[in-house]
MIBA-598780 format. One line per field, with one value per residue: y, x, z of N, C-alpha, C in turn; residue number from 1; residue in three letters. Coordinates in steps of 0.1 Angstrom, whole numbers, plus 5000, padded with zeros to 4 digits. Example, Ala and Ser with C-alpha at 12.3 -4.5 7.8 and 13.67 -1.06 7.14 Angstrom:
2
nc2: (4943_4978)
nc1: (5132_5128)
nc3: (5078_5071)
cac2: (4955_4989)
cac1: (5123_5137)
cac3: (5078_5071)
cc2: (4967_5000)
cc1: (5132_5129)
cc3: (5078_5079)
num: (1_2)
residu: (ALA_SER)
//
This chain:
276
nc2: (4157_4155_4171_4173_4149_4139_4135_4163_4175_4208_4241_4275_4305_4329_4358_4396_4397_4406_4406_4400_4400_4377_4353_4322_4297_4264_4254_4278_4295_4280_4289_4309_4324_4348_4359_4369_4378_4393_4386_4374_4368_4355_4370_4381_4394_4385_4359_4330_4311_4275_4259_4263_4254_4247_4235_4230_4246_4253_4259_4275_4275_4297_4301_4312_4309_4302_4274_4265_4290_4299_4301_4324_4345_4354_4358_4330_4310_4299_4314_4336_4324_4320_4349_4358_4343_4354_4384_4379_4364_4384_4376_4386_4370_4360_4331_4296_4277_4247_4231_4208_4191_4193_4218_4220_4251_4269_4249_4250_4249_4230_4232_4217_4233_4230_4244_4238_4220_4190_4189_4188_4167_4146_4148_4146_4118_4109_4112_4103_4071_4072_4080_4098_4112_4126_4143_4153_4177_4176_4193_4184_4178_4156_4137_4112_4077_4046_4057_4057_4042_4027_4036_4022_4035_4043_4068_4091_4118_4144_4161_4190_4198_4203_4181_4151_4116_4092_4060_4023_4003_3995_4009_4024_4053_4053_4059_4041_4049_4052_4059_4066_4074_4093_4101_4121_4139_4166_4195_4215_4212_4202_4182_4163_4157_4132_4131_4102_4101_4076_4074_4102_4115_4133_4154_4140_4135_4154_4142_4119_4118_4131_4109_4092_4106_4130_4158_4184_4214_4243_4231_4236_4225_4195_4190_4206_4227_4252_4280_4293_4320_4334_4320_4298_4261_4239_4228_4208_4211_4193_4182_4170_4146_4129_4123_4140_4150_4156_4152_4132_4126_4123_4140_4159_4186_4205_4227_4253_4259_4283_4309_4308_4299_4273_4260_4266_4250_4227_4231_4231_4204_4184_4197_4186_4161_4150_4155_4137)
nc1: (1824_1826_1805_1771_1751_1724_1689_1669_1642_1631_1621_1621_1608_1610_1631_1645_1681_1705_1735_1759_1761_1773_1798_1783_1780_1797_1804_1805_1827_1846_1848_1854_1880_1899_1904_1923_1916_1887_1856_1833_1797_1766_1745_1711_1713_1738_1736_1747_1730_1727_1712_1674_1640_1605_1601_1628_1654_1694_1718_1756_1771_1795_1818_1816_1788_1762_1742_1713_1702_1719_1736_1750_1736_1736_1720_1708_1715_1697_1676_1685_1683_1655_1647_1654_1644_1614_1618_1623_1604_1583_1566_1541_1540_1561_1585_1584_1610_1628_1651_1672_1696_1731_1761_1791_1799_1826_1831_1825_1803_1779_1744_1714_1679_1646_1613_1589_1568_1562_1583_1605_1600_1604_1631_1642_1636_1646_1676_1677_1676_1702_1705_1715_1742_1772_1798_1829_1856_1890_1915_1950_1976_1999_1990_1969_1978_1967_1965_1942_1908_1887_1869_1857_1845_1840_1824_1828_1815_1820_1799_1808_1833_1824_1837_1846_1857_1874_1871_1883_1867_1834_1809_1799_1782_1791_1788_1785_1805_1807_1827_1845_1878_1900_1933_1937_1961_1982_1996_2027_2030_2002_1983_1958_1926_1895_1863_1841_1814_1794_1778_1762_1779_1786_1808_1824_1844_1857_1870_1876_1897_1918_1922_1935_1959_1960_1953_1927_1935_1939_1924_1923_1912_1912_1937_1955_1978_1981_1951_1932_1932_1906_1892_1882_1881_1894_1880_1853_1817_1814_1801_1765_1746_1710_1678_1651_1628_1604_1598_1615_1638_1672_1697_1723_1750_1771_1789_1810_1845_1855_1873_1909_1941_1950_1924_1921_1938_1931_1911_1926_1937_1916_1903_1925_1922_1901_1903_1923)
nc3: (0554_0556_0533_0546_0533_0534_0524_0536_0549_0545_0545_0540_0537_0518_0526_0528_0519_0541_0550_0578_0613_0645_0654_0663_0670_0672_0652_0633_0648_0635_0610_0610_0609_0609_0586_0557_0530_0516_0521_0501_0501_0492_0471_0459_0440_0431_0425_0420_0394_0383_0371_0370_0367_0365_0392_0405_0419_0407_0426_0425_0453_0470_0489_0513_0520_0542_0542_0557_0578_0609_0640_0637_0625_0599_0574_0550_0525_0513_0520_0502_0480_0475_0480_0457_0437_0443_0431_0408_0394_0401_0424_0446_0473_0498_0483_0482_0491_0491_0514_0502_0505_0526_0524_0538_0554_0548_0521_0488_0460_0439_0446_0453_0455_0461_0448_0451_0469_0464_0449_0469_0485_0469_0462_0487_0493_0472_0481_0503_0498_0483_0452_0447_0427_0438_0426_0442_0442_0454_0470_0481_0504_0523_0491_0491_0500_0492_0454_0446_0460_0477_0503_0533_0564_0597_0614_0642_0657_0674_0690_0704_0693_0667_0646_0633_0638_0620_0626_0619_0626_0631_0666_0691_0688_0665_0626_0597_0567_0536_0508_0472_0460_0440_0429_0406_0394_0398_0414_0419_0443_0456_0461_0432_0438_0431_0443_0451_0473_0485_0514_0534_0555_0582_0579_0560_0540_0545_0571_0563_0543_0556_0574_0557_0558_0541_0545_0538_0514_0537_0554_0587_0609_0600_0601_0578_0573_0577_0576_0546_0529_0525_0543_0534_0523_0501_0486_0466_0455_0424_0407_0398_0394_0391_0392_0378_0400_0390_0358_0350_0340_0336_0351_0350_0367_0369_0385_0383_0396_0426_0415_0412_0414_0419_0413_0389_0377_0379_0360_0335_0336_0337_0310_0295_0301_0291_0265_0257)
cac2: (4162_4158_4179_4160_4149_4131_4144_4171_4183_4216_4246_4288_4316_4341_4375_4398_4394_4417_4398_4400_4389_4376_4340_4321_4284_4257_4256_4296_4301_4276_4294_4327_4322_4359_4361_4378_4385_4396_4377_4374_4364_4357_4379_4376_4402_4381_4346_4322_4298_4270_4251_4265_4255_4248_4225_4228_4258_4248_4271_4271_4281_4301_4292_4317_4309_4289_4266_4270_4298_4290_4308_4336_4356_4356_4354_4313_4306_4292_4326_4345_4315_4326_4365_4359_4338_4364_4393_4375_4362_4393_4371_4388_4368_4345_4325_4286_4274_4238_4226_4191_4187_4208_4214_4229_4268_4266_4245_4255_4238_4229_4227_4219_4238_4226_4251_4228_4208_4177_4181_4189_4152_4133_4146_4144_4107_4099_4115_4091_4060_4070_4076_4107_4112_4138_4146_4161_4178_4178_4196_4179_4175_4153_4130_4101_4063_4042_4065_4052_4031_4028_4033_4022_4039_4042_4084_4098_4134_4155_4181_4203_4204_4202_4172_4138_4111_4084_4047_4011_3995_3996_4015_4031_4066_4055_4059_4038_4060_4051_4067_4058_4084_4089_4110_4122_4148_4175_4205_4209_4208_4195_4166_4169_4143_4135_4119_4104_4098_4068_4079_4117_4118_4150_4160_4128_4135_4159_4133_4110_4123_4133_4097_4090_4116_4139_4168_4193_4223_4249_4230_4233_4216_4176_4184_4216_4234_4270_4288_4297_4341_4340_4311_4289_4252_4239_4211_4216_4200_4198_4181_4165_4133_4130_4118_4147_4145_4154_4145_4119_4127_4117_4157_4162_4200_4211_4236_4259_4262_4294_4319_4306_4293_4260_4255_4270_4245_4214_4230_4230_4192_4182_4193_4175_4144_4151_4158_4125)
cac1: (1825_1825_1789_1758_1742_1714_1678_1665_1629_1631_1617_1617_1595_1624_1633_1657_1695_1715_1749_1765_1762_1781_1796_1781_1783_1815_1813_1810_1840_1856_1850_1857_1895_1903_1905_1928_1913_1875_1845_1822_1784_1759_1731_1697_1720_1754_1737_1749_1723_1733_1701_1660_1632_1594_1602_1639_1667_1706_1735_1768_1774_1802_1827_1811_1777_1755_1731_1705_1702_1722_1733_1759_1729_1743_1711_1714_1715_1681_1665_1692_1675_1640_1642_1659_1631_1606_1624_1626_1591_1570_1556_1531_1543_1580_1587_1588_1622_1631_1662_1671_1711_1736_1775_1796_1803_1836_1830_1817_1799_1771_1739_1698_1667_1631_1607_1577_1570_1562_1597_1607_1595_1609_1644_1645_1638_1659_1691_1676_1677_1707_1699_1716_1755_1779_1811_1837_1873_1897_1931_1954_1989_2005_1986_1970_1980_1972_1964_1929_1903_1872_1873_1844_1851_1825_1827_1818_1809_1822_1795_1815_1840_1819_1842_1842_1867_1874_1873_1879_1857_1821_1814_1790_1782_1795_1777_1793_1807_1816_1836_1856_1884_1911_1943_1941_1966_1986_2005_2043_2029_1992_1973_1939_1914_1881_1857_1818_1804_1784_1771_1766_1777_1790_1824_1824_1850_1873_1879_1884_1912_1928_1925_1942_1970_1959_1940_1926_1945_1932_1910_1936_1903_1915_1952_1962_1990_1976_1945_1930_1932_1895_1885_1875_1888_1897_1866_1845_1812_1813_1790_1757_1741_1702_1664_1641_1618_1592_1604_1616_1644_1688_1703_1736_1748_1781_1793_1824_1851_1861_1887_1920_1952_1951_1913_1926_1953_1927_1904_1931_1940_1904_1903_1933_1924_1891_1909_1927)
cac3: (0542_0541_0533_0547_0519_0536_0524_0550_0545_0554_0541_0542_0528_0513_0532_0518_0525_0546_0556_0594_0622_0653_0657_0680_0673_0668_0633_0628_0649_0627_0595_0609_0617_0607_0571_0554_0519_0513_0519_0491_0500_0481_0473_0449_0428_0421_0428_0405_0391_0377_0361_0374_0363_0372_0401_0412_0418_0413_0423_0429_0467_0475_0505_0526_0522_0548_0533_0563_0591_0620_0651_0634_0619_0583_0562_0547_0511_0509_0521_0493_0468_0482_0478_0443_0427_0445_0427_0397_0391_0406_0432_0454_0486_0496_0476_0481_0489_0503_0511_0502_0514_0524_0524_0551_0551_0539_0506_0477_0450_0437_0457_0449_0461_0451_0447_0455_0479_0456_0446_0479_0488_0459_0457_0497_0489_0461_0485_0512_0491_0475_0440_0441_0430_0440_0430_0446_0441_0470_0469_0495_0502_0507_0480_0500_0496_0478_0448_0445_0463_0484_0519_0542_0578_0608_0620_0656_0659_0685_0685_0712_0686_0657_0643_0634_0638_0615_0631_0612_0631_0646_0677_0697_0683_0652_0618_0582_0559_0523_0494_0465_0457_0427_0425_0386_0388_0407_0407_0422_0457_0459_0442_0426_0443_0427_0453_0451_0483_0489_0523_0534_0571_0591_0575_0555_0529_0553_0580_0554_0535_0564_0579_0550_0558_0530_0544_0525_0518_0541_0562_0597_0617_0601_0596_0573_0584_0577_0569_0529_0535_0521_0552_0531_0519_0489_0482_0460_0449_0413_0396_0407_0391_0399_0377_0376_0406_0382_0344_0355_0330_0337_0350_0352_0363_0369_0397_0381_0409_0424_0411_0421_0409_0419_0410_0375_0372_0382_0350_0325_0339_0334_0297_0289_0301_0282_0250_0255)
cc2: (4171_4170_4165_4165_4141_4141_4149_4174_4195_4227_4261_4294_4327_4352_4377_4393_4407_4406_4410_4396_4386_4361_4332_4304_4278_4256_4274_4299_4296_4281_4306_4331_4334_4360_4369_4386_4385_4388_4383_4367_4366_4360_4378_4389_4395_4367_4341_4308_4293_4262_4258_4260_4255_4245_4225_4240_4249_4257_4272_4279_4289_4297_4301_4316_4299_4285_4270_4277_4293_4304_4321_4349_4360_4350_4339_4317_4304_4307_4337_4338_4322_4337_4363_4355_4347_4371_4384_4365_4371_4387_4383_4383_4362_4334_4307_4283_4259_4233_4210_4183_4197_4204_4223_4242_4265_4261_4250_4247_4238_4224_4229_4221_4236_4237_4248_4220_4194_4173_4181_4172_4145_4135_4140_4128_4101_4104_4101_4078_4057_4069_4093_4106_4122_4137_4152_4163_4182_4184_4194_4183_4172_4142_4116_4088_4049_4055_4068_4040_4039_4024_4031_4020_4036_4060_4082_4108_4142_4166_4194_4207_4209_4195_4159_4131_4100_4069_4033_4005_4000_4005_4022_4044_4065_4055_4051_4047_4049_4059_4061_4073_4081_4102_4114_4134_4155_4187_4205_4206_4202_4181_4169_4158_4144_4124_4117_4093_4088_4073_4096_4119_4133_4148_4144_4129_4141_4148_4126_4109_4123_4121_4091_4097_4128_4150_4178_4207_4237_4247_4225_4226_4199_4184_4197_4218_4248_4268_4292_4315_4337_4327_4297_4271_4245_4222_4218_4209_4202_4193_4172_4156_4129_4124_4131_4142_4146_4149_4135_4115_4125_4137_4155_4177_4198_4228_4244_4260_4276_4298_4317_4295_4277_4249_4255_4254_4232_4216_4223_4210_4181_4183_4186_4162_4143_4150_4141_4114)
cc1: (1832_1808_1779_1751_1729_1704_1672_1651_1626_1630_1621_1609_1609_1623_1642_1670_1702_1723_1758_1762_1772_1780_1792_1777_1798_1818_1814_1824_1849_1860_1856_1874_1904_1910_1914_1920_1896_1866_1831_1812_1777_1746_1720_1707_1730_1748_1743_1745_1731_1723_1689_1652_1617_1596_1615_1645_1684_1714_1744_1772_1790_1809_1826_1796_1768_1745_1721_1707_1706_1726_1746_1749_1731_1726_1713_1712_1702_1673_1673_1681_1660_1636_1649_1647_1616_1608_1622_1612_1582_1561_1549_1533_1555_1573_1591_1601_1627_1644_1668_1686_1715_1752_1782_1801_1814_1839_1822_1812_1782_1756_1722_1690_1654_1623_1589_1577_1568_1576_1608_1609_1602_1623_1647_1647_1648_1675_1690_1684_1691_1708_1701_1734_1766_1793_1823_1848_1879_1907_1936_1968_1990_1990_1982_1973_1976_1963_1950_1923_1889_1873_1862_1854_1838_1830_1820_1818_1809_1814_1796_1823_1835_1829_1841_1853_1862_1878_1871_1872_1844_1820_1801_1791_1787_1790_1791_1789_1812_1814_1846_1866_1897_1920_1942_1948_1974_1994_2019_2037_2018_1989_1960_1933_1902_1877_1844_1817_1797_1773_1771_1766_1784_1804_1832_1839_1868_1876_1879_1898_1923_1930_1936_1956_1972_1947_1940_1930_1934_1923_1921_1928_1909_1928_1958_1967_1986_1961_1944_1932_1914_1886_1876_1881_1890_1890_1859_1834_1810_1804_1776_1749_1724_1690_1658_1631_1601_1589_1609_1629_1662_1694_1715_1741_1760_1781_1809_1833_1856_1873_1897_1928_1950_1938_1915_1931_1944_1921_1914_1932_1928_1901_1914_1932_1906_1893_1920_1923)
cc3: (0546_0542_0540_0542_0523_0536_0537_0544_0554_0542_0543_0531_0531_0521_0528_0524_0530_0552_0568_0601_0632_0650_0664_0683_0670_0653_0629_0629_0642_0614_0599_0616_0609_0593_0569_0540_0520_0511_0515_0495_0490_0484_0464_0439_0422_0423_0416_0405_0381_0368_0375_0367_0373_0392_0414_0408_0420_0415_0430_0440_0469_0490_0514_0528_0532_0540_0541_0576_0606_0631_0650_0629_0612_0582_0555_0535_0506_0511_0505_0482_0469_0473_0461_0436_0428_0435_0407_0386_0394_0419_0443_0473_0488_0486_0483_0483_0500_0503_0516_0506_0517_0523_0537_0544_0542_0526_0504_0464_0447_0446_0445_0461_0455_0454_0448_0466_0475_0453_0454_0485_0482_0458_0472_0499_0482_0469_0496_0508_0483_0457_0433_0443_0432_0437_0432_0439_0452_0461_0479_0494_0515_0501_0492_0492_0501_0472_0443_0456_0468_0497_0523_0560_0586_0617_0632_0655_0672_0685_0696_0701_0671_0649_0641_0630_0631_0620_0623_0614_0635_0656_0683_0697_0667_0640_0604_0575_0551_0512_0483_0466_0441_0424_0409_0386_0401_0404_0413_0438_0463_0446_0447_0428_0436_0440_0450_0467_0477_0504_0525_0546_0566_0587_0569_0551_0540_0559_0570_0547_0547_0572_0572_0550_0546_0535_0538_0530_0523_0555_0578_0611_0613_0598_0588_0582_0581_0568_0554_0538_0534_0534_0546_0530_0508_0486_0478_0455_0435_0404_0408_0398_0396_0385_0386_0384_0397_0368_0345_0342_0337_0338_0354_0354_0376_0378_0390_0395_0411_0418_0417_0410_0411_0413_0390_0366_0367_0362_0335_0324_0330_0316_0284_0292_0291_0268_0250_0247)
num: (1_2_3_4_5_6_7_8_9_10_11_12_13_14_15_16_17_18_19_20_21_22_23_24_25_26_27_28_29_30_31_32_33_34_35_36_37_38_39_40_41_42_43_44_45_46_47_48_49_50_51_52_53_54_55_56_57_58_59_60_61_62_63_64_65_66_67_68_69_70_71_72_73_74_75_76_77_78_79_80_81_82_83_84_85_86_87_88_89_90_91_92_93_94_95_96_97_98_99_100_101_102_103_104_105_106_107_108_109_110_111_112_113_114_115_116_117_118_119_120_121_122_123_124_125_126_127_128_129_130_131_132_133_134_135_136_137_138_139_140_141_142_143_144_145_146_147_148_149_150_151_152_153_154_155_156_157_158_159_160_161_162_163_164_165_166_167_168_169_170_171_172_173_174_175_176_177_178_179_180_181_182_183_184_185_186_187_188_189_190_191_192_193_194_195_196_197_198_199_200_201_202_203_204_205_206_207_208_209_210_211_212_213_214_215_216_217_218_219_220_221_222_223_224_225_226_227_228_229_230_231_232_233_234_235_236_237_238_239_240_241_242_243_244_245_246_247_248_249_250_251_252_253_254_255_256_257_258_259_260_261_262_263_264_265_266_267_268_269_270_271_272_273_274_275_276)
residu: (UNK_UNK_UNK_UNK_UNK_UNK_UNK_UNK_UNK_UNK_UNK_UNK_UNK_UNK_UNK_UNK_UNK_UNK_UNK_UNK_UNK_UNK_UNK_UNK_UNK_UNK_UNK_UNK_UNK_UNK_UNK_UNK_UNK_UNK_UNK_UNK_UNK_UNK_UNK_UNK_UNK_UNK_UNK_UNK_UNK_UNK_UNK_UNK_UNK_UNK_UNK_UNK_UNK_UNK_UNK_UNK_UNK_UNK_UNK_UNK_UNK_UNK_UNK_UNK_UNK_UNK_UNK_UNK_UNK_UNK_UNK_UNK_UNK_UNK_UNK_UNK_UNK_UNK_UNK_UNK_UNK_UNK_UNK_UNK_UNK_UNK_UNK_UNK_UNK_UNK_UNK_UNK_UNK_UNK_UNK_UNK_UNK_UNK_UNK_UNK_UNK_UNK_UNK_UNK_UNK_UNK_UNK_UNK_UNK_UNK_UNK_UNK_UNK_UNK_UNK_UNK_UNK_UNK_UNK_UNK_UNK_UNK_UNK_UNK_UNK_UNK_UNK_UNK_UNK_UNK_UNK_UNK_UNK_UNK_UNK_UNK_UNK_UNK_UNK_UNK_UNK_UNK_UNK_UNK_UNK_UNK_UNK_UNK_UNK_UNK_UNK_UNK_UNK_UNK_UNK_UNK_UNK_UNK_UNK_UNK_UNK_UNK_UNK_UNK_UNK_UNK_UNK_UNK_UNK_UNK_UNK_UNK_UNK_UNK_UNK_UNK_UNK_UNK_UNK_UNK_UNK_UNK_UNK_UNK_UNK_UNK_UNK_UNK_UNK_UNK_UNK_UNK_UNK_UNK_UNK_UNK_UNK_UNK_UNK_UNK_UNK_UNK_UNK_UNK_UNK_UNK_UNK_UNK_UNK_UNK_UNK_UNK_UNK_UNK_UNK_UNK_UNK_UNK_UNK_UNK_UNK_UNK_UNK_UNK_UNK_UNK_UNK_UNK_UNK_UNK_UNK_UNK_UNK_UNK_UNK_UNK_UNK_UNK_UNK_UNK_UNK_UNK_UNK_UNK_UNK_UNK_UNK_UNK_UNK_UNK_UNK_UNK_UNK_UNK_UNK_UNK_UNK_UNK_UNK_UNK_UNK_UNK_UNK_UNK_UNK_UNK_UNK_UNK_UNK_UNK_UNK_UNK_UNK_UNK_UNK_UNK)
//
């Protein structure tokens, strides 16, 4: 991710958030490739939900945010989720918080947290089984070809580099990957990818594109030629497709993209092919 989207059953009890830290794994140092512009985390004050209720939390991740606690000492997302719903219900002790996929640092998008462990269980399942859909926006250049399709690869995972290479065939170490993809647009120098995952390996979506010779702009680990200033990359998860582990009801729920010209351009794009 591309993100791995394969259900995790994993849990924390909320503590507040104070952001820093040192880097001290392969993916940290990869996000932390000397920013130029201002990195925004998120905190139980600016989070931004995107759907809550009894059972589940959704909200749209920031491209600095980690999903779960790793070896930089940045506070993770899931403890920000935590101390927010503490803070925000009066609870008495942490707050429940499980986390049922994730995305890599760098992207941003839409992410779910169950607030139960029943529904902890049931969504972790329906990601297993497939029965959940995600989909993405890439910004690449150049544009890959053909302009559409469905690739099924087989990835390996360098985890010295924290990487994963895209192979046609089979292989020892190798895991099947499938995606469809679809160019719908661009501006004078990128094109606007939509993608839905079928599988959720380790950097699914990135090595893919860039297999394709379209890496995403920013991301100079599969292929960019420079750094975003803010470290981030320009993927985004945008919407998420799912049945109500408990209602048992059809959710749909939408991730806004950050603040940025090119993210801008994709929206306007989007409501004109809407208004079509």
């Amino acid at each position: 991710m591309s993100s791995t989207e394969d259900g995790e059953r994993t849990s924390t009890r909320g503590r507040g958030q104070q952001l820093g830290g040192s880097s001290a794994s392969a993916s940290a140092r990869d996000w932390l490739k000397k920013p130029k512009s201002p990195i925004i985390m998120s905190t139980p004050d600016n989070l931004d939900v995107l759907y809550e209720d009894n059972h589940l939390i959704a909200v749209n991740k920031r491209s600095s945010d980690i999903v779960q606690a790793d070896h930089t000492g940045d506070n993770s997302l899931c403890e920000v989720v935590g101390e927010y719903v503490k803070r925000k219900y009066n609870k008495p002790g942490a707050a429940f918080i499980g986390t049922v996929h994730r995305l890599d640092r760098p992207v941003s998008g839409v992410i779910l947290y169950a607030k139960t462990s029943k529904a902890l269980s049931r969504l972790t399942n329906a990601f297993r089984i497939r029965e959940v859909q995600k989909t993405y926006w890439a910004i690449v250049r150049p544009a890959p070809v053909p302009a559409e399709g469905r690739v099924v690869n087989y990835l390996a995972k360098n985890e010295k580099l924290n990487k994963s290479y895209a192979h046609p065939e089979p292989g020892k170490g190798r895991k099947e990957s499938e995606l469809t993809y679809s160019v719908l647009g661009g501006s004078d120098h990128y094109s606007f990818v939509e993608v839905r995952p079928k599988t959720g390996r380790h950097h699914q979506i990135r090595a893919t594109l860039a297999s394709l010779g379209a890496p995403i702009k920013g991301d100079v680990k599969y292929g960019a030629k420079r750094t975003n200033d803010n470290a981030s990359i320009h993927l985004h998860a945008r919407r998420i497709d799912f049945i109500h582990p408990v209602r048992k009801e059809a959710m749909r729920i939408f991730a806004p993209p950050p603040e940025d010209v090119l993210w801008n351009e994709w929206l306007r794009l989007e409501q004109q092919l809407r208004d079509e």
